[in-house]
ZADREN-402350 format. One record per residue (C-alpha): chain; x, y, z. Coordinates in steps of 0.5 Angstrom, whole numbers, plus 500, padded with zeros to 3 digits. Each point is the difference from the previous one (the first is absolute). Layout:
% ZADREN-402350
<site><cadena>A</cadena><xx>X</xx><yy>Y</yy><zz>Z</zz></site>
...
This chain:
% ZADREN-402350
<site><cadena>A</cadena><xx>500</xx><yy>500</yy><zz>500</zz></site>
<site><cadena>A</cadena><xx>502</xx><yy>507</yy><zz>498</zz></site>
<site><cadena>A</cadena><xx>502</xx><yy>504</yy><zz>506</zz></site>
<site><cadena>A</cadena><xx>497</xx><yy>505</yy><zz>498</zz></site>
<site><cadena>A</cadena><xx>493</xx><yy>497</yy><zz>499</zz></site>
<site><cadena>A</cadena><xx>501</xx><yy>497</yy><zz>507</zz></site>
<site><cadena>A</cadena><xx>501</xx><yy>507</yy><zz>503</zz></site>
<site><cadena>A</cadena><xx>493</xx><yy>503</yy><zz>497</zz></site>
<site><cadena>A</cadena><xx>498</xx><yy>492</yy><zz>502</zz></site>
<site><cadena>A</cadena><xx>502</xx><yy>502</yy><zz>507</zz></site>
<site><cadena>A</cadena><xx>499</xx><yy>508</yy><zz>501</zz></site>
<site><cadena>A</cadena><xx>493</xx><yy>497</yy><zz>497</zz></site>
<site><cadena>A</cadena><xx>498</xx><yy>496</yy><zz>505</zz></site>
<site><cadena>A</cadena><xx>503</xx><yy>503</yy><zz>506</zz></site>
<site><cadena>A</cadena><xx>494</xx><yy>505</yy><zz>501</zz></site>
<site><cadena>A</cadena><xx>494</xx><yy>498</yy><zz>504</zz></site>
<site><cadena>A</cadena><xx>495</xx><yy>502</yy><zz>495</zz></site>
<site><cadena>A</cadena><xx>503</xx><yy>496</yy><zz>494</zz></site>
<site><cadena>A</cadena><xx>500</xx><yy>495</yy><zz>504</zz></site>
<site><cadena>A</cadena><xx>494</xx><yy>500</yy><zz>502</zz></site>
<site><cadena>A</cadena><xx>497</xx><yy>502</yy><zz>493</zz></site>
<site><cadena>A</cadena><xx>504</xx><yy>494</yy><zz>497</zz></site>
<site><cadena>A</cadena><xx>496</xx><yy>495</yy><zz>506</zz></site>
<site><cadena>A</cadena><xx>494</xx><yy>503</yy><zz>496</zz></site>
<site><cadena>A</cadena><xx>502</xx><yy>499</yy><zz>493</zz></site>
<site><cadena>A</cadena><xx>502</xx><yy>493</yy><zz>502</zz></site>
<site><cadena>A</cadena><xx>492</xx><yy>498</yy><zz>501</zz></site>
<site><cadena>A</cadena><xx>499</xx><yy>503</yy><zz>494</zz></site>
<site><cadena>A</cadena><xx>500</xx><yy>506</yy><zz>496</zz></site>
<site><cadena>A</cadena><xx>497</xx><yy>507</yy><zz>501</zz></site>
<site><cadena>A</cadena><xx>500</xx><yy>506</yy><zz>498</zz></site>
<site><cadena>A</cadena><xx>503</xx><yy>507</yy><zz>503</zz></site>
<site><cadena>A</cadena><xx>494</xx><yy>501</yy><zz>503</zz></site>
<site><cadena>A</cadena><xx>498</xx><yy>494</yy><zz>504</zz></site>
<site><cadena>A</cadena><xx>508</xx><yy>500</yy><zz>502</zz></site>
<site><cadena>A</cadena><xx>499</xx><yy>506</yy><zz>502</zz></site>
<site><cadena>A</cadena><xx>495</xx><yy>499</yy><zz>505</zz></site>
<site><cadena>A</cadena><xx>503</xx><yy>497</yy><zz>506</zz></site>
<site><cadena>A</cadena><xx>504</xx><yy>506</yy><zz>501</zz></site>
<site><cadena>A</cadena><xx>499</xx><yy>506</yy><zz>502</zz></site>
<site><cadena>A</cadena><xx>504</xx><yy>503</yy><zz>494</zz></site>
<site><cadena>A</cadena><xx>497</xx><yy>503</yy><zz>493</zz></site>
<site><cadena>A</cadena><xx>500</xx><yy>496</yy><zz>493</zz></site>
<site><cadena>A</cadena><xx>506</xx><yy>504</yy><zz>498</zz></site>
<site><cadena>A</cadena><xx>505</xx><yy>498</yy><zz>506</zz></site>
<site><cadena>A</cadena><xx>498</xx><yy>493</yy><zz>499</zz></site>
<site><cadena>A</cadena><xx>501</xx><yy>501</yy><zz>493</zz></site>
<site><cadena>A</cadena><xx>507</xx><yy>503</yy><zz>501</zz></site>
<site><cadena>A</cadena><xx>502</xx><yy>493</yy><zz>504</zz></site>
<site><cadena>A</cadena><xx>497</xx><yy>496</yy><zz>495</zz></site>
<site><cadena>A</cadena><xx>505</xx><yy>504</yy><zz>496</zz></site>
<site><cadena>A</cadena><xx>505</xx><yy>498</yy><zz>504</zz></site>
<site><cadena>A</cadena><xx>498</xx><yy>493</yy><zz>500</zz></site>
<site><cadena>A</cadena><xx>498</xx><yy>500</yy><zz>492</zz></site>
<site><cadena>A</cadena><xx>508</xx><yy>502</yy><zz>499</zz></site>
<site><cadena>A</cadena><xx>503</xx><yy>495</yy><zz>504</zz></site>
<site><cadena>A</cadena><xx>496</xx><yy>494</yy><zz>496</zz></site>
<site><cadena>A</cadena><xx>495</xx><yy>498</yy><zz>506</zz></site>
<site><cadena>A</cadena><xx>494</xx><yy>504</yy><zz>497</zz></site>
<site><cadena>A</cadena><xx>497</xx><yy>499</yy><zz>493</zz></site>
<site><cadena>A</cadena><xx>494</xx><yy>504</yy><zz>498</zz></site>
<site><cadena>A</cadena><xx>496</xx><yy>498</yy><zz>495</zz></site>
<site><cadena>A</cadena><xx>494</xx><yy>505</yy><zz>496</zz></site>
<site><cadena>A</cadena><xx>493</xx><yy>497</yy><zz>499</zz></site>
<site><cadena>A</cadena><xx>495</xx><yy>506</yy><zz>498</zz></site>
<site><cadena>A</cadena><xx>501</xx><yy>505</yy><zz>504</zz></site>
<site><cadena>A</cadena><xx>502</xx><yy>496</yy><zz>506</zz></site>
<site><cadena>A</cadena><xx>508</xx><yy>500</yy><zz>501</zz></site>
<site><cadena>A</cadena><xx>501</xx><yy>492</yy><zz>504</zz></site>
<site><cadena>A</cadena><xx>507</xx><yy>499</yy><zz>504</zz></site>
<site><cadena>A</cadena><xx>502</xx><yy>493</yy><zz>501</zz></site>
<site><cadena>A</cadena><xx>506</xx><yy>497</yy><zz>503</zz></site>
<site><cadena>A</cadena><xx>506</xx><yy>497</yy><zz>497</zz></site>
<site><cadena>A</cadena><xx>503</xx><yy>495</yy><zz>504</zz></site>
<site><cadena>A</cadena><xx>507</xx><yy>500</yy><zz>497</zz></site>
<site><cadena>A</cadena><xx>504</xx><yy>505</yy><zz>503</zz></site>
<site><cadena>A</cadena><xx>497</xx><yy>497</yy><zz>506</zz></site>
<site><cadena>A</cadena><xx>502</xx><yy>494</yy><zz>498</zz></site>
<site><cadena>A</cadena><xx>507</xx><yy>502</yy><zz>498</zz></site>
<site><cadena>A</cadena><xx>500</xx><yy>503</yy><zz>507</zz></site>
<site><cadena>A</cadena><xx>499</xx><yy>493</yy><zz>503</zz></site>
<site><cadena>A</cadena><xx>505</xx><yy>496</yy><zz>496</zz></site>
<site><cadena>A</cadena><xx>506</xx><yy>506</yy><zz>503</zz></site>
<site><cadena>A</cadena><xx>497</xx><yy>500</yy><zz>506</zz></site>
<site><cadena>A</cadena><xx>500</xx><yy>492</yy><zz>501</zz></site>
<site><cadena>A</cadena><xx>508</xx><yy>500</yy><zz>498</zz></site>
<site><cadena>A</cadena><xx>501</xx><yy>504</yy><zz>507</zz></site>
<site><cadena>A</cadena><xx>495</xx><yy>496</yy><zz>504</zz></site>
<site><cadena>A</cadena><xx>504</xx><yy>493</yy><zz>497</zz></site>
<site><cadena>A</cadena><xx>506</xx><yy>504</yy><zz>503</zz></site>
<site><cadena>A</cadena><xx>497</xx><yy>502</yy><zz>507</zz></site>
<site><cadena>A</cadena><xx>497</xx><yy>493</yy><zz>501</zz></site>
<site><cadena>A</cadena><xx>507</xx><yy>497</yy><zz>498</zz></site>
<site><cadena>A</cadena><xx>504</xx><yy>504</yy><zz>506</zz></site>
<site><cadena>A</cadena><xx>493</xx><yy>499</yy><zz>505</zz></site>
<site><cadena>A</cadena><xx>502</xx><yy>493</yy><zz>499</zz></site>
<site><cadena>A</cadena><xx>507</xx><yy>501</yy><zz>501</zz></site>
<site><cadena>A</cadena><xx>498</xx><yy>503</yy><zz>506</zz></site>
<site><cadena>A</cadena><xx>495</xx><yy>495</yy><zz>502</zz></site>
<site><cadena>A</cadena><xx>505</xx><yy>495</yy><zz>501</zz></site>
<site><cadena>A</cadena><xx>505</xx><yy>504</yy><zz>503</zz></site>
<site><cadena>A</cadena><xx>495</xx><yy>501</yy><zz>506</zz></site>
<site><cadena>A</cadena><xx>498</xx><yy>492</yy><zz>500</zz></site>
<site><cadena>A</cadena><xx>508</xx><yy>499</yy><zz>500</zz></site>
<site><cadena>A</cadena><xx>501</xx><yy>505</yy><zz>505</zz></site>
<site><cadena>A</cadena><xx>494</xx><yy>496</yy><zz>505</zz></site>
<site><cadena>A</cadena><xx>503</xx><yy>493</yy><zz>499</zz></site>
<site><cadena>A</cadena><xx>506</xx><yy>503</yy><zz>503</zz></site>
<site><cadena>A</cadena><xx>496</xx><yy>503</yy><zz>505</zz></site>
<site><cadena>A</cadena><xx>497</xx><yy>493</yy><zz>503</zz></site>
<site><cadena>A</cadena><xx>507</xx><yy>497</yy><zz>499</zz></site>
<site><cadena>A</cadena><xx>502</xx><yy>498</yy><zz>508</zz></site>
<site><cadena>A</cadena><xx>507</xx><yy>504</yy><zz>502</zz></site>
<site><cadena>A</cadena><xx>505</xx><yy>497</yy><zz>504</zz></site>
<site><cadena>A</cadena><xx>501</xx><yy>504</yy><zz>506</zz></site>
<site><cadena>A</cadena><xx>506</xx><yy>505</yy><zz>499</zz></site>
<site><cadena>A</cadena><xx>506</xx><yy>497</yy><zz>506</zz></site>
<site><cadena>A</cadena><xx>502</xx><yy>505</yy><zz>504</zz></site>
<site><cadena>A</cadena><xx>507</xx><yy>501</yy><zz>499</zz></site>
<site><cadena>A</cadena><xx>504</xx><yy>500</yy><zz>507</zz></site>
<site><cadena>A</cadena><xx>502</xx><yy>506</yy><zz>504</zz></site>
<site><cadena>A</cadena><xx>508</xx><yy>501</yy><zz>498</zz></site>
């Protein structure tokens, strides 16, 4: 994935009212007006954020008549999730690591210690 798409991908998704516009779109398409309803904002900063969100390759808008359907377009999110699954394999992997460390470290906790000897007084 281009870095530049993953920036606008990301900028995209990192503001609440995008996101919540992408929760709807995902039940289905709508239209300005009925994604604008939930928020106490007007039609065009709704608009604006759909600009945003149409830029980044999350939204298409459709023409049908005089109504202007959004929709979403799932594969920048999709890109997003494979980048993102590269550094959850590596966090697993060292959480893992960990795991086992401590499990070690247990082992050798239940370990009976022989008792240290005093050494005599010279």
């Amino acid at each position: 994935m281009q870095s530049a798409r993953l920036d606008a991908t990301f900028a995209a998704l990192a503001d609440p009212t995008r996101r919540a516009i992408l929760a709807r779109l995902a039940q289905g398409e709508a239209s300005v007006s009925e994604l604008a309803r939930p928020f106490d904002m007007s039609q065009p900063a709704v608009s604006k954020h759909l600009k945003v969100l149409e830029n980044a390759g999350l939204v298409l808008r459709g023409r049908d008549a005089q109504r202007r359907p959004c929709r979403l377009a799932p594969r920048p999110l999709a890109e997003v999730t494979e980048w993102l699954e590269r550094y959850r394999q590596l966090w697993e992997a060292s959480f893992d690591r960990l795991e086992d460390l401590l499990e070690d470290l247990k082992t050798e906790d239940k370990t009976p210690r022989k008792p240290r000897r005093k050494e005599p007084k010279r």
